[in-house]
One Martini backbone bead per residue (centre of mass of N, CA, C, O) as a GRO file, in nm:
protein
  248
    1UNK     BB    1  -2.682   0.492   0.657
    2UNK     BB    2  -2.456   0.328   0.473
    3UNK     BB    3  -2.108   0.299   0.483
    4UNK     BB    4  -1.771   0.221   0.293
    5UNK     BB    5  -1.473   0.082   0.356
    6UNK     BB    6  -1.118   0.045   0.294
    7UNK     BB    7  -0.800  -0.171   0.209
    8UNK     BB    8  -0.530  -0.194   0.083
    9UNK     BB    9  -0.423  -0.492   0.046
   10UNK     BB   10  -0.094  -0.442   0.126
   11UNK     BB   11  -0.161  -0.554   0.413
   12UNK     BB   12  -0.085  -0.694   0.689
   13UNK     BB   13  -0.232  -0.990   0.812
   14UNK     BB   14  -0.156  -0.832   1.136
   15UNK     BB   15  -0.381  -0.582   1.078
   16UNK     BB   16  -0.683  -0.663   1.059
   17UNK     BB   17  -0.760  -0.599   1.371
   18UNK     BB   18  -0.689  -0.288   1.335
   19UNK     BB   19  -0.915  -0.223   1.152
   20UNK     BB   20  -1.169  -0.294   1.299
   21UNK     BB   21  -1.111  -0.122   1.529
   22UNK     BB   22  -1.130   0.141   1.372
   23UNK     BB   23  -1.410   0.137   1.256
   24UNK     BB   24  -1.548   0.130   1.520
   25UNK     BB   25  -1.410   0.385   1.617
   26UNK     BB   26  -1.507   0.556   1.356
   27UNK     BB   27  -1.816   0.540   1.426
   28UNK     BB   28  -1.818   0.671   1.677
   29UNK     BB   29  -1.714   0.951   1.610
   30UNK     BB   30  -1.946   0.987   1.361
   31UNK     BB   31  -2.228   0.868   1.398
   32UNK     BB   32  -2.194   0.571   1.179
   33UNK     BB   33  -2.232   0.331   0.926
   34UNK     BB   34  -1.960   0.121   0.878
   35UNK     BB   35  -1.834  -0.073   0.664
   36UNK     BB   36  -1.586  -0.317   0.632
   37UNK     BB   37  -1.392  -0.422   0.320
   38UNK     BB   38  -1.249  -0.658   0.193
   39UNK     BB   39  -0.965  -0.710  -0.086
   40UNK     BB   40  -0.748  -0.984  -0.181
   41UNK     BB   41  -0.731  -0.767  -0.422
   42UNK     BB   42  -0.690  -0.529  -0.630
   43UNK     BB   43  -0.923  -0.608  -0.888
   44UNK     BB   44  -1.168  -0.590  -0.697
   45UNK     BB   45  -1.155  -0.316  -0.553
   46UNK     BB   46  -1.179  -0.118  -0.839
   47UNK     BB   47  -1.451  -0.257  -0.920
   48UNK     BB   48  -1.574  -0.110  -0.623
   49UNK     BB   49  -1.541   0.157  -0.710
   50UNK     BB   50  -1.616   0.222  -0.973
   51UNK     BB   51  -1.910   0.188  -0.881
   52UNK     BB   52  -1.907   0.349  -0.574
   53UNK     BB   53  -1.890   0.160  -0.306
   54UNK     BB   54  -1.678   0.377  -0.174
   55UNK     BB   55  -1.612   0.615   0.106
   56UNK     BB   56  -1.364   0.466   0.250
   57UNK     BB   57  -0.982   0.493   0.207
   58UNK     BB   58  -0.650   0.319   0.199
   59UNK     BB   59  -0.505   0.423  -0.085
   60UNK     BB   60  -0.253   0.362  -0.276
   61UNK     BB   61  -0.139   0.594  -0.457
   62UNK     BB   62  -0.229   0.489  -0.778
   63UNK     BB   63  -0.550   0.498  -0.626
   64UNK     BB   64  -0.534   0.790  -0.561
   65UNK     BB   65  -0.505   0.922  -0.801
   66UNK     BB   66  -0.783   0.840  -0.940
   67UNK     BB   67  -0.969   0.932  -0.730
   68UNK     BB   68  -0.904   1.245  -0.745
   69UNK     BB   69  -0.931   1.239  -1.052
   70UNK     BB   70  -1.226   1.061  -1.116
   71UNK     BB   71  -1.424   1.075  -0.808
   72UNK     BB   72  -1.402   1.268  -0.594
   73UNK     BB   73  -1.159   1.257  -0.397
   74UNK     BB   74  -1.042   1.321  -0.075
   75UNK     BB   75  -0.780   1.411   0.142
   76UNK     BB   76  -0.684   1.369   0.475
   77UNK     BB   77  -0.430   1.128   0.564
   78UNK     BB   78  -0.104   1.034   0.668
   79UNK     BB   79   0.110   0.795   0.802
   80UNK     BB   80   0.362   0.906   1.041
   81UNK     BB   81   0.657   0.780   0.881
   82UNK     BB   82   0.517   0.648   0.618
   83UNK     BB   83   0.659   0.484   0.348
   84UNK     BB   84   0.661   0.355  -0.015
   85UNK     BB   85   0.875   0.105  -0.014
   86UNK     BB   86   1.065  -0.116  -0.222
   87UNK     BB   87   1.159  -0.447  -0.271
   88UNK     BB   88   1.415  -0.690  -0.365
   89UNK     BB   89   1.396  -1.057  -0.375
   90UNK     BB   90   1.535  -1.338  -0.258
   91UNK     BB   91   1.673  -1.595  -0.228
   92UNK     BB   92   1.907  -1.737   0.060
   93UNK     BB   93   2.091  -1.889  -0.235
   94UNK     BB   94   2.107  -1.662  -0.455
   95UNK     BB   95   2.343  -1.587  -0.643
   96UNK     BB   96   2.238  -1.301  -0.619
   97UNK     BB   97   2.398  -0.990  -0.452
   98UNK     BB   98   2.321  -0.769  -0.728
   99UNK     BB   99   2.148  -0.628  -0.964
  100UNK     BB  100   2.365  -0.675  -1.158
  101UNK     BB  101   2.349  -1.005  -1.177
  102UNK     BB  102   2.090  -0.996  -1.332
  103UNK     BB  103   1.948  -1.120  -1.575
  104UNK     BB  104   1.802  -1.216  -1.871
  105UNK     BB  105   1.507  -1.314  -1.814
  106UNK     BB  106   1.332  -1.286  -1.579
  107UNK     BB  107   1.190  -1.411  -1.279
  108UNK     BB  108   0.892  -1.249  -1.139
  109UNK     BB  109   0.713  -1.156  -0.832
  110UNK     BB  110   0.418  -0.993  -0.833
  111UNK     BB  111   0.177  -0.758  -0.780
  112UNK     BB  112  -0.104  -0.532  -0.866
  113UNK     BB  113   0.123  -0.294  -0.716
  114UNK     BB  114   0.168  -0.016  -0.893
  115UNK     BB  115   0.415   0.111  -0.701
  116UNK     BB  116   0.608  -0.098  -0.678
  117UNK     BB  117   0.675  -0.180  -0.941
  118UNK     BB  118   0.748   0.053  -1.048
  119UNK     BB  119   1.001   0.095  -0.845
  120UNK     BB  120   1.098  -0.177  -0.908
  121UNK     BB  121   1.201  -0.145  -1.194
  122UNK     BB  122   1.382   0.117  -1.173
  123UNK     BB  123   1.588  -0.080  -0.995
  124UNK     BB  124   1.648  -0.260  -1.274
  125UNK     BB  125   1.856  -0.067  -1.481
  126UNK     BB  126   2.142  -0.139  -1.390
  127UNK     BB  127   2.060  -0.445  -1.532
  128UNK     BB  128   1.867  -0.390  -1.809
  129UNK     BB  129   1.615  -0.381  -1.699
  130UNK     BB  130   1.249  -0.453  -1.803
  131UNK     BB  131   0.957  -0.537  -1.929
  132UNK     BB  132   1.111  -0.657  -2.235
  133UNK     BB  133   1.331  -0.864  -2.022
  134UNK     BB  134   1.071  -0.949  -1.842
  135UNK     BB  135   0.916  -1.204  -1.604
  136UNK     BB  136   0.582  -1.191  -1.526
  137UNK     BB  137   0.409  -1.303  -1.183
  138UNK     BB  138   0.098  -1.265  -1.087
  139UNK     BB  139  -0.011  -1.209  -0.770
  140UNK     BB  140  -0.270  -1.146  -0.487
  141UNK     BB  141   0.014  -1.138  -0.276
  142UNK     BB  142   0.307  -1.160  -0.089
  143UNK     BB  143   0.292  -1.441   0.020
  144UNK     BB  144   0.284  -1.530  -0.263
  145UNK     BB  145   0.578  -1.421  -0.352
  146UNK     BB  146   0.756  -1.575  -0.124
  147UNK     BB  147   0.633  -1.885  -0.260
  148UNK     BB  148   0.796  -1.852  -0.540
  149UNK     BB  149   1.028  -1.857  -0.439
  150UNK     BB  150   1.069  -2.084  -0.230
  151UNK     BB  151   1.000  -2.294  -0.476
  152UNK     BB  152   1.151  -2.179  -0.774
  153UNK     BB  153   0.986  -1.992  -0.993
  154UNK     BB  154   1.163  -1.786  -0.934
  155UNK     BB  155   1.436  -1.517  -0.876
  156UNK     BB  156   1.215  -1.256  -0.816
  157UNK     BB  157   1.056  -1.034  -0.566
  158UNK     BB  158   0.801  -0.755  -0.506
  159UNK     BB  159   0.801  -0.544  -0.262
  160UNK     BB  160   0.641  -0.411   0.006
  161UNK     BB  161   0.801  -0.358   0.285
  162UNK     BB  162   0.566  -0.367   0.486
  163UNK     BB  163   0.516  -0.660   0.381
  164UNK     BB  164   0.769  -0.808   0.426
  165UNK     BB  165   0.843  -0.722   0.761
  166UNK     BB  166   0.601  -0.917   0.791
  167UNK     BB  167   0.646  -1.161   0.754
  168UNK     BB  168   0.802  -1.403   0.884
  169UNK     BB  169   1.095  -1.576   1.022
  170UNK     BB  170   1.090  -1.816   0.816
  171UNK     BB  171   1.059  -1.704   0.589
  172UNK     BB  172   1.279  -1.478   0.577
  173UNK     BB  173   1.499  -1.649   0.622
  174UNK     BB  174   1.439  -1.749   0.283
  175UNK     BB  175   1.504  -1.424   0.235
  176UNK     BB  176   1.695  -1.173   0.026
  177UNK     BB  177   1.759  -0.833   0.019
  178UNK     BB  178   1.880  -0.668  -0.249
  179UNK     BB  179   1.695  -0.395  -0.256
  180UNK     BB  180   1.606  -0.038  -0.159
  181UNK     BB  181   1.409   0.199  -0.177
  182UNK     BB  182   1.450   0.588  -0.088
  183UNK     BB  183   1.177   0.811  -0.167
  184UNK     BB  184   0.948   0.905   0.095
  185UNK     BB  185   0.749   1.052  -0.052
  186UNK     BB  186   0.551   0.829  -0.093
  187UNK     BB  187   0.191   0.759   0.011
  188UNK     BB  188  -0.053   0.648   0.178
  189UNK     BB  189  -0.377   0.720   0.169
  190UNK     BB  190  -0.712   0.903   0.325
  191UNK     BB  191  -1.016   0.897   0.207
  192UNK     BB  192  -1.291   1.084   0.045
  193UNK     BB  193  -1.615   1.043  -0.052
  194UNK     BB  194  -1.856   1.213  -0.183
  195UNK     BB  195  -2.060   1.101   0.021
  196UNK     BB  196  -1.856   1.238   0.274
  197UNK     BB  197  -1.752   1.527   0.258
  198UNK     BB  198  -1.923   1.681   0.504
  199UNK     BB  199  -1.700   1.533   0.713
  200UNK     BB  200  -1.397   1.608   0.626
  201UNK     BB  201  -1.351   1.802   0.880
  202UNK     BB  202  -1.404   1.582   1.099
  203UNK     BB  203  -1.164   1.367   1.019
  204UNK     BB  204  -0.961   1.611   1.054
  205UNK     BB  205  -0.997   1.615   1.380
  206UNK     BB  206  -1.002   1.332   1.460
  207UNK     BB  207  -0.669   1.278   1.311
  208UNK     BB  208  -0.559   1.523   1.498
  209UNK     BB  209  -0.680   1.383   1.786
  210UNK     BB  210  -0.619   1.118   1.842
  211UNK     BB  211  -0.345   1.081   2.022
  212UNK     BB  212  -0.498   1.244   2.274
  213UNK     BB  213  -0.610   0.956   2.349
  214UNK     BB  214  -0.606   0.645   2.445
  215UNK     BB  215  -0.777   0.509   2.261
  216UNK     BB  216  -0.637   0.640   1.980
  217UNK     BB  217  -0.365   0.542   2.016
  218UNK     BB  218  -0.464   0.224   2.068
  219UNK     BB  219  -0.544   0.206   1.747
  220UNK     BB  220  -0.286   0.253   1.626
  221UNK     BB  221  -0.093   0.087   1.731
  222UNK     BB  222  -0.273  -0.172   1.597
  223UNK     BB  223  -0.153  -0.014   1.296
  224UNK     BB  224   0.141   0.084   1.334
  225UNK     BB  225   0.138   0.379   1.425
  226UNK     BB  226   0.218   0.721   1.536
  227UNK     BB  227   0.028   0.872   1.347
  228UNK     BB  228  -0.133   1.196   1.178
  229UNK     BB  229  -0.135   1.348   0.853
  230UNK     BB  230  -0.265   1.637   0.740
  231UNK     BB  231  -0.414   1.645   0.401
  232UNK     BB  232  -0.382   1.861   0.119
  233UNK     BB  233  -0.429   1.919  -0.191
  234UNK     BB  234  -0.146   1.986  -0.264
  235UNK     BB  235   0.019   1.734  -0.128
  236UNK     BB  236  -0.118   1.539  -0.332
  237UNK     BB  237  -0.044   1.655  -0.602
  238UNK     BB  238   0.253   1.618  -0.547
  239UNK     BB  239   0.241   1.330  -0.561
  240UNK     BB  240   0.101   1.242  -0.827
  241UNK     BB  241   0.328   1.413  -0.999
  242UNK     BB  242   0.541   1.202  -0.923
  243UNK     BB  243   0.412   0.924  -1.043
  244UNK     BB  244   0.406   1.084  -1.338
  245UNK     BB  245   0.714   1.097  -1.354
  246UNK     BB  246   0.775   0.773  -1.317
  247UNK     BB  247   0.596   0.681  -1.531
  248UNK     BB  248   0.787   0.872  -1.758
   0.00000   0.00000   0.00000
């Protein structure tokens, strides 16, 4: 039987070699056959869930809530040491030098990364915008969103943290972070759907032993991970439940 594997697309793209190597590794681990999927947007992969066709994932806080709360997904595992956190970046010659200085009707880019968007919201209130004065243009990676920068179609553009600090040195330095969340503790999860829960107690032994074998370090550092947290159903349900807080 084949099972299919996929990553939140918000990964950046010098990761995409670091995935193929893991779950290389983690077929040999479970002694069965994984396909691993990527998909270049978020609604692409969302519909692939939704149909059910997704037994392993790697996905960002507000999809990993619809996963364990709808779908019967538990979650095994978060990497160690890494948060969801969100920047607000602007052009490297934008007049704008804080938050308070951006006006109303801006114009923002951002993906379908429905956690990072809500954090880059929140941090919008001090200069009094939210959804009802400004304007979104949706695009569907990171990459995107600081080509719209670039070229100045936009004023601000919202990132995950971890997708802004892979851009390139070229791009980079032709953008300026406004301000960046440190909420800490929101976090991609590592879940494991229906058909595969009989396994999840293995999976939980190998992610809890990758770091001590040379091969398993080794696939860590090419996803740039430290290790990973293994996390029960109460873990979970408590990001979960911050997600609920933070969208009331």
């Amino acid at each position: 039987m084949r099972y299919v594997m996929t990553v939140s697309p918000d990964f950046s793209p010098d990761k995409i070699a670091g995935w193929y190597i893991f779950n290389t590794w983690l077929q040999r681990q479970l002694d069965i056959h994984i396909h691993l999927e990527l998909y270049s947007d978020f609604n692409s992969q969302r519909e692939a869930f939704n149909r059910g066709e997704i037994d392993l994932i790697y996905a960002n806080p507000f999809d990993a809530a619809v996963l364990v709360r709808e779908q019967g997904f538990q979650a095994v595992a978060v990497p160690r040491g890494k948060s969801d956190e969100a920047v607000i970046a602007v052009s490297a010659d934008s007049p704008f030098h804080k938050v308070e200085d951006l006006p109303e009707n801006l114009h923002i880019a951002a993906t379908s990364d429905p956690d990072v968007n809500l954090i880059a919201m929140i941090m919008l209130e001090p200069a009094n915008l939210s959804a009802a004065n400004t304007n979104v243009v949706q695009v569907d990676s990171y990459i995107l969103v600081a080509k719209q920068l670039l070229q100045g179609k936009v004023q601000a553009g919202f990132f995950l943290e971890e997708s802004y600090n892979g851009l390139s040195k070229i791009i980079k330095a032709q953008l300026r972070p406004l301000v960046n969340s440190q909420i800490h503790v929101i976090q991609h999860v590592f879940l494991v759907g229906p058909r595969l829960l009989h396994m999840r107690e293995d999976l939980v032994q190998i992610f809890h032993l990758m770091n001590d074998s040379p091969k398993g370090h080794g696939v860590l550092q090419s996803l740039g991970f430290q290790g990973w947290e293994i996390q029960n159903q109460e873990d979970t349900e408590f990001m979960i439940d911050l997600m609920d807080t933070l969208v009331g």
